[in-house]
N, C-alpha and C positions, 0 to 999 in steps of 0.2 A: 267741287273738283271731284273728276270721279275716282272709283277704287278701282285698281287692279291685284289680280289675287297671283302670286308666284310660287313656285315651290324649291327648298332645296333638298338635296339628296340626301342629305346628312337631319337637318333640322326639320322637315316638314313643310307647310303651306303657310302665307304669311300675305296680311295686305298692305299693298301702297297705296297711297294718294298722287297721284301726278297729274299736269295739266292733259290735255285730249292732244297735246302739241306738241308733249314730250319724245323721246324716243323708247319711252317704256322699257329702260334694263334695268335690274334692282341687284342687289349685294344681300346676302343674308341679313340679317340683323345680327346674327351670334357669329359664325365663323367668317363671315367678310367675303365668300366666294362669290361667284355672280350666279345669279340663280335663275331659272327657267317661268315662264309666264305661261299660265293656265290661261286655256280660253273657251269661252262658255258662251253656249249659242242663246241670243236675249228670249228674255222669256214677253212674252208678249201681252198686251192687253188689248181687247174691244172691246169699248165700251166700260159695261159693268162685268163682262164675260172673262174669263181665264182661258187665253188662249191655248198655251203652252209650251212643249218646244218639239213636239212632234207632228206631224200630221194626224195618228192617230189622237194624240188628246187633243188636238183641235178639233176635232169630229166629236170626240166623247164628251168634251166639256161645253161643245155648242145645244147637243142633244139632251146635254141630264140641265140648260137651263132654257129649254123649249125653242130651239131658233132652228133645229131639226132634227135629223132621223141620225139613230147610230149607223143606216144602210148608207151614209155618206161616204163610211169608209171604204168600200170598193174603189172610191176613185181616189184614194191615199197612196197606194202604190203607184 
């Protein structure tokens, strides 16, 4: 089941477990408010390669494990 990470304003950041089918709203755990759901862009794998979550360290993480050139990133913007 995956995790979803939320925060509240008062309390901080905090994870749930919910089904992928849920509608993803959570309550604090300490003051019971309804709390906001952080969202995080997935970090990626190829292979055995660390893709990232940018364009550039996908360039930089392709290049420092030989699959190419740091000059890749010109075409990243």
């Amino acid at each position: 089941m995956p995790i979803y990470v939320f925060t509240c304003s008062e309390h901080g950041v905090f994870d749930v477990f919910q089904n992928m089918n849920d509608e993803h709203k959570a309550v604090c755990p300490i003051c019971k408010k309804e709390a906001n759901r952080i969202y995080y862009p997935p970090q990626l794998k190829c292979k055995d390669s660390n893709v990232g979550y940018t364009a550039s360290e996908l360039y930089d993480n392709l290049a420092k494990e030989g699959h190419g050139s740091k000059d890749w990133r010109q075409y990243a913007d």
